[in-house]
C-alpha positions in Angstrom: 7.9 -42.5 -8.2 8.5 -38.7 -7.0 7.9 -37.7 -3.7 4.4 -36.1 -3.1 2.6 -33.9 -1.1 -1.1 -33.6 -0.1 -2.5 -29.9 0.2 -2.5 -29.7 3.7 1.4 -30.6 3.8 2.3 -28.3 1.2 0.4 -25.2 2.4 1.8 -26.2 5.4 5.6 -26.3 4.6 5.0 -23.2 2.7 3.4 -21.4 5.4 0.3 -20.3 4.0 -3.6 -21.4 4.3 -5.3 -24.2 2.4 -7.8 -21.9 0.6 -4.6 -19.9 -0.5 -3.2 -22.5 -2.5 -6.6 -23.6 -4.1 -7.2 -20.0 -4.4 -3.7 -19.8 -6.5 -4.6 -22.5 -8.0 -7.9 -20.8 -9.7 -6.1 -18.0 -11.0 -3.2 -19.5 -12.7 -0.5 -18.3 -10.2 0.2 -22.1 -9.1 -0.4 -25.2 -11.9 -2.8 -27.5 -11.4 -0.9 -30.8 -9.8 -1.4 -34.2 -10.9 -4.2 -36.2 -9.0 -3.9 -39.8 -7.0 -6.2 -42.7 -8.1 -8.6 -41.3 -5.9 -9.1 -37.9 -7.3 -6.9 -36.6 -4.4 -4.0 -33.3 -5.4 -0.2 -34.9 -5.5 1.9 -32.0 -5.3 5.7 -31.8 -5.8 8.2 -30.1 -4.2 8.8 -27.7 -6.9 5.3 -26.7 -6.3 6.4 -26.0 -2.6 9.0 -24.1 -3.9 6.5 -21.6 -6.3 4.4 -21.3 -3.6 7.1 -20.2 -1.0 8.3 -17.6 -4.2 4.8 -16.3 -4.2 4.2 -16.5 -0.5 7.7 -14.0 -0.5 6.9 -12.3 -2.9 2.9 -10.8 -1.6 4.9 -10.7 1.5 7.0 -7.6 -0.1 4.3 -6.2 -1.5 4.1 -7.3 -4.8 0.2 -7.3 -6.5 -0.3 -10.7 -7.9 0.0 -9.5 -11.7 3.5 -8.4 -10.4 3.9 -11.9 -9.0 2.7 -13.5 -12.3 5.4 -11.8 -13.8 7.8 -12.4 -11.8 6.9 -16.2 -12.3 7.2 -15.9 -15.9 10.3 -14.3 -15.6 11.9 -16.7 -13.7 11.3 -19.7 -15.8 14.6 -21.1 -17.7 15.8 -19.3 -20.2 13.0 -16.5 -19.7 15.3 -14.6 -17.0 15.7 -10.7 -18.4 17.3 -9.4 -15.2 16.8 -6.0 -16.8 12.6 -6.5 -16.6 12.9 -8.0 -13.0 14.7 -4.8 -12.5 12.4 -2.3 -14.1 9.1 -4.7 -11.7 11.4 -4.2 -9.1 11.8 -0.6 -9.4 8.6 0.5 -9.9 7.4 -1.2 -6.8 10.5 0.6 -4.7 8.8 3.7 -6.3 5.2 3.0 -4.7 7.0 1.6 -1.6 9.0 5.0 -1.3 5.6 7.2 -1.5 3.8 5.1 0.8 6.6 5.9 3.4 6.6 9.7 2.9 2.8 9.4 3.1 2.5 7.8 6.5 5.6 10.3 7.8 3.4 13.4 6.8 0.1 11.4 8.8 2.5 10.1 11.5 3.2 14.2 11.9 -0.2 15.5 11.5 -1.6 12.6 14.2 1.6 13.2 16.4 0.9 17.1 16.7 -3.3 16.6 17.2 -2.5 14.0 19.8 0.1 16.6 21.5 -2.9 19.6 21.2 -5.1 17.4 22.8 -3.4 17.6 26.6 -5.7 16.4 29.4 -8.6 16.4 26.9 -10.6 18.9 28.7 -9.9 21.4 25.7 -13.3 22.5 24.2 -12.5 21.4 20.6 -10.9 18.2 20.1 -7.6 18.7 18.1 -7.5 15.4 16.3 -11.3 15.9 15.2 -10.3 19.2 14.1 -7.1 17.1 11.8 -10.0 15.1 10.6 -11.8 18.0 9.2 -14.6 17.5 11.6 -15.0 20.8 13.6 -17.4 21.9 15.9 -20.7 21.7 13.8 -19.1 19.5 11.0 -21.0 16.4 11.7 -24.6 15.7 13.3 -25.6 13.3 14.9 -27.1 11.6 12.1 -23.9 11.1 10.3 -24.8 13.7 7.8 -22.0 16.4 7.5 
């Protein structure tokens, strides 16, 4: 008989929560294991080791259809290096424009925040950056 784990010891070993491996569990991402003679989950290790590829892989970023299809392509015989590649790059891509999107707000905070000085100033720069000037907004919420 194969080594087996209960849920708490594989989420556990794999560093993630209990609810994330029944969660991953409900939408295909992890199989569903075997059960013990008293209904209870027996997992594997090689369900430790798809759950530590997924736990990796939403670390980087990936969205979980880019995870499923990562899975997929890393069964035997499935692995097309070239469409890991093409996942891969495509997420780089997004990666790359969420960078130059927080460097253009990291400047546009960084300059307000300069403007501001002691904060006696009669118009609050970084309201201003917000695009809520003097008169913009009432007190109601209600621009």
């Amino acid at each position: 008989m194969r080594p087996s784990l209960t849920i708490g010891r594989l989420a556990a070993q794999a560093g993630v929560n209990l609810e994330t491996v029944r969660y991953y569990e409900r939408i295909g991402l992890m199989p569903e294991p075997e059960r013990s003679a008293a209904g209870h989950r027996s997992y594997l290790p090689e369900h430790r080791v798809r759950l530590a590829f997924i736990r990796r892989a939403r670390q980087l970023g990936f969205r979980l259809d880019e995870v499923r299809a990562l899975i997929g392509l890393a069964e035997p015989g499935r692995q097309s290096c070239a469409e890991v590649k093409a996942l891969a790059s495509n997420h780089l891509d997004e990666i790359q424009a969420k960078i130059a999107d927080l460097t253009r707000l990291e400047v546009v905070l960084s300059q307000a925040v300069r403007r501001c000085g002691d904060g006696a100033a009669p118009v609050c720069p970084v309201i201003e950056a917000l695009g809520g000037g003097q008169g913009a907004m009432r007190s109601d919420g209600i621009v």
